[in-house]
Residue, then its C-alpha position, 0 to 999 in steps of 0.5 A: x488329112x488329120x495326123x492321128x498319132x499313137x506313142x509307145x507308153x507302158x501302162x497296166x489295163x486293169x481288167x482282173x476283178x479281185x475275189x477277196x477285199x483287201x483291207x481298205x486304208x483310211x484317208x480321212x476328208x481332209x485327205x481327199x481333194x478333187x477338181x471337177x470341171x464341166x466346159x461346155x460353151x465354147x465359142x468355136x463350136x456350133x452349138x454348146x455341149x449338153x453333157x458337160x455342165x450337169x456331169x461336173x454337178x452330179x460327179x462333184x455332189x456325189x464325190x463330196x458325199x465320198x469325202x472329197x474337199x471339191x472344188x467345181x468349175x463351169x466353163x473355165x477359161x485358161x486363167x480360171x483353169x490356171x488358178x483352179x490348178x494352182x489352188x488344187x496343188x497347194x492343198x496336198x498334202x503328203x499321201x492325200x487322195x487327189x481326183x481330177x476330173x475333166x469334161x470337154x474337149x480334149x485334143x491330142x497333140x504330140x502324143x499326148x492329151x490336152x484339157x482345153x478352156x472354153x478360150x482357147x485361141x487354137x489354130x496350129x499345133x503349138x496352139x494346142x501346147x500354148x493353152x491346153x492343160x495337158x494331163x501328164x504334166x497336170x499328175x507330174x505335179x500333183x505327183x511332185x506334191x506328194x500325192x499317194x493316189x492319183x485319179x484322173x477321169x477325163x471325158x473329152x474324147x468328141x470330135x472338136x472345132x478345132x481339127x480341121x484348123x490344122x490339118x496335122x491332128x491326131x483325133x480322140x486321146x492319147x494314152x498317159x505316162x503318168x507317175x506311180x500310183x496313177x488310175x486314169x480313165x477315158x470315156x472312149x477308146x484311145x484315139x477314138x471319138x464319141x458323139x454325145x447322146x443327145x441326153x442332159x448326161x453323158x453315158x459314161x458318167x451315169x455308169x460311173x456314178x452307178x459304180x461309185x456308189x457301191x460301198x467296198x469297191x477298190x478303185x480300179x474295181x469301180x472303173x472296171x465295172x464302169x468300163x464294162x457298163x458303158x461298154x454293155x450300154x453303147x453295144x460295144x460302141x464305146x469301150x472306155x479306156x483305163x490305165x492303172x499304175x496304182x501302189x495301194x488301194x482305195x476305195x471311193x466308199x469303204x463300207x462293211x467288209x461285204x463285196x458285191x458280186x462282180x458284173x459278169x464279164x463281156x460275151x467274147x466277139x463273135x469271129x469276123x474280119x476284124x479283131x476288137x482293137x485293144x483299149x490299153x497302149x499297145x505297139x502301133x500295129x504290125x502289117x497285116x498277114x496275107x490271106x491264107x491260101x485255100x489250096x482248094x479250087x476257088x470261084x472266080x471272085x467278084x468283079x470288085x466294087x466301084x469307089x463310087x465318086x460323089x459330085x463336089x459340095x452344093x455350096x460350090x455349083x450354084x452361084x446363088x448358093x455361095x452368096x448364100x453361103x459367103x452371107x451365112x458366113x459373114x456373120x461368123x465371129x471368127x471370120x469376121x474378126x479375121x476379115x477385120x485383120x485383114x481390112x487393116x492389113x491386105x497382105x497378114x498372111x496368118x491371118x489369110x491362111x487362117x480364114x482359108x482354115x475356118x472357110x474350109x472347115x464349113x465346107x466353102x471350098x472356094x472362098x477357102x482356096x482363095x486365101x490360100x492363093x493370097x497365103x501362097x502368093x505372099x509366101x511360096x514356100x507355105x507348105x501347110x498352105x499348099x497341103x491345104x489347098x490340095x485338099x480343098x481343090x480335091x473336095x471340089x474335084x480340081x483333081x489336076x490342080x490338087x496334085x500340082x499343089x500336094x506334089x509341091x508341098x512334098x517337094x518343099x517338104x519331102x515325107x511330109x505325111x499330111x501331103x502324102x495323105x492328101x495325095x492319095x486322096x487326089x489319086x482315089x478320086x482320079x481313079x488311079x488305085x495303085x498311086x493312091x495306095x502307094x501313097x497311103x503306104x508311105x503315109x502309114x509307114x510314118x504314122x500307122x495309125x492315121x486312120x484317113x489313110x487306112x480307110x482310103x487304102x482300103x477303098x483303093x485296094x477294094x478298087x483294085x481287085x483285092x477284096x478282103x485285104x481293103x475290107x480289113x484296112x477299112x473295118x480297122x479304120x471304123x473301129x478307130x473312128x467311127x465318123x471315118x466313113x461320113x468324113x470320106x463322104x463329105x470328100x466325095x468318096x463313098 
């Protein structure tokens, strides 16, 4: 299952709302510049994203009325985004403002976020780092440039196209170590993803654009009132988060000395199970407490609830329904430059276990474990393939053939927290509760954050008996991700 990795970083959460204006330094338009980039077609999605084209427009229109010298790019590839950048860096100047802002998808990958163009070729974690922009190494530079204010708003944190490729995938954004005199700000929390609306806008650009507008306000001020708008607007379903290290203030518009009053704060939360998680880098988190003890008499407790397991996929019970699907999928462009590869070359084993990647990820479970078969036949020592082949034959309720194959890839690769996650799947499904949660353990122990594990060991300690405790892991895991439960139920565990 997907590696969702969370770095240490220290950063400040700008949450205080200043009661008096400061006195707002002049940085005249040839001091201010900003790249604003909208991707949106990306050949490996179903279908292009709505949002991003008309957010680049309206976020570039209004930062030009700001005073910004803007350049604007609409589905950048990776050379487009190289030049954008390189053109951005050689205007610095000294102490200019500069402003970046990116709408997308973005990815997480060793602990850090990627912007990435519409070209991206992204298959293996490496890929990630070989054509992804990442965003520390993007403010580095501009930093080195002599840049006094850096800004960077980054709305990327959807589900992607490209997670289930490799199976080792942290999901949403990671936070940011950035240099001195750095705001940066996400549409949603870290390690988090959002859904578009459905709408020609995205919802945190309309309430950014509501706050820029607003003359006299500091920068972290606009991006404050912009979090708590989104945060209103979504009913706390998206909480942006932001991190501030600046060392002077800004302002998108000075105005008139006369501050406008400040939004009133978030009625707190009212007190349930699971405590809001926090939206600024904190340490991964610690073990839960054991649930106080009533020294009062208790009722017996309910019998504990059945993990309830669904019958494998249509696609692979009826015969008729894989030639449909085997049809479907042939006129995919990937598949079929990858079926291209391979009618030159049988035994490319990438270009097998690739295919076996996109089958996977379109729910043909059975065509998927086939090139993982000729994956592993051509290398017995694949252990991503093994993993992913445990995986696939979980789905479709191969339960004794899946463990042989996670057992295998732990044996190749002891520890490895990808099998270990996918072992404890194969053990929910089994029924066999305490295995599946010694196994989602020893995954969180090496990654606390891995959310897949979280939610599974709560469904296994729901199953054997300790309600309250599953309920906190599972509620913690949704908070995480909110897609966590649908993405159980397109395994067979609800």
């Amino acid at each position: 299952m997907r590696l969702r990795l969370l770095l240490l970083v220290t950063s400040i959460l700008s949450v205080a709302i200043f009661s008096v204006a400061p006195v707002v330094p002049c940085f005249a338009a040839a001091d201010r510049f900003a790249l604003v980039i909208g991707n949106a077609k990306y050949p490996d999605a179903d279908a292009p994203l709505k949002e991003p084209i008309n957010d680049a427009r309206d976020v570039a229109d209004e930062l030009k009325r700001d005073g910004f010298n803007v350049e604007v790019g609409e589905n950048m590839t990776g050379d487009a985004m190289h030049r954008a950048f390189d053109k951005l860096y050689g205007r610095i100047k000294p102490g200019s403002v500069v402003l970046i802002f990116f709408s997308g998808f973005g990815v997480q990958s060793g602990r850090q976020s990627y912007m990435i163009p519409v070209d991206a070729q992204i298959w293996t974690e490496p890929d990630v780092r070989r054509d992804g922009f990442g965003l520390e190494s993007v403010l580095g530079e501009i930093n080195n440039r002599g840049a006094g204010v850096k800004i960077a708003l980054i709305d990327a944190s959807r589900r992607n196209p490209f997670e289930r490729r490799f199976r080792s995938f942290s999901a949403g954004l990671a936070p940011v170590i950035a240099p001195n005199g750095t705001l940066v700000m996400y549409s949603a929390a870290l390690s988090s993803v959002i859904s578009d609306n459905g709408g020609d806008h995205s919802l945190f650009v309309q309430e950014l654009l509501k706050e820029i507008r607003v003359p006299d306000l500091m920068a972290e001020e606009t991006l404050n009132r912009t979090r708590l708008g989104v945060t209103r607007a979504s009913r706390s379903e998206q909480v942006p988060w932001i991190s501030s290290s600046l060392a002077e203030d800004f302002s998108f518009i000075p105005g008139t000395g006369n501050r406008p009053p400040s939004p009133q704060p978030l009625p707190a939360p009212a007190p349930g199970p699971v405590a809001n998680l926090p939206q600024s880098p904190s340490p991964a988190p610690a073990p839960l407490p054991p649930p106080r003890v009533d020294p009062l008499p208790l009722p017996p407790p309910p019998p504990p609830p059945k993990v309830e397991i669904l019958p494998p996929p249509a696609a692979d019970q009826s015969t008729d329904k894989k030639d449909e699907t085997v049809l479907a999928l042939a006129d995919d462009p990937t598949i079929k430059s990858l079926t291209a590869k391979l009618a030159e070359n049988p035994d490319d084993q990438n270009a097998l276990y690739r295919r076996g990647q996109v089958y996977a990820s379109k729910g043909a479970y059975s065509l998927a474990i086939r090139d993982f078969d000729d994956t592993i036949r051509l290398n017995p020592k694949d252990v991503e393939a093994y993993n992913n082949r445990c995986w696939a034959r979980t789905v479709i309720g191969d339960l004794q053939a899946a463990l042989k194959d996670c057992n295998e890839a732990l044996r190749l690769r002891p520890n490895f927290v990808d099998a270990l996650d996918s072992r404890g799947l194969v053990n929910l499904k089994s029924g066999l509760a305490k295995n599946a949660i010694a196994d989602f353990d020893a995954a969180l122990k090496i990654n606390p954050r891995l959310t897949s594990s979280l939610y599974g060991r709560g469904l296994a300690k729901q199953r054997n008996g300790s309600i309250s405790e599953g309920e906190l892991d599972i509620n913690n895991a949704k908070a995480m991700d909110p897609n966590i439960v649908k993405e159980f139920a397109s395994y067979g565990v609800r």
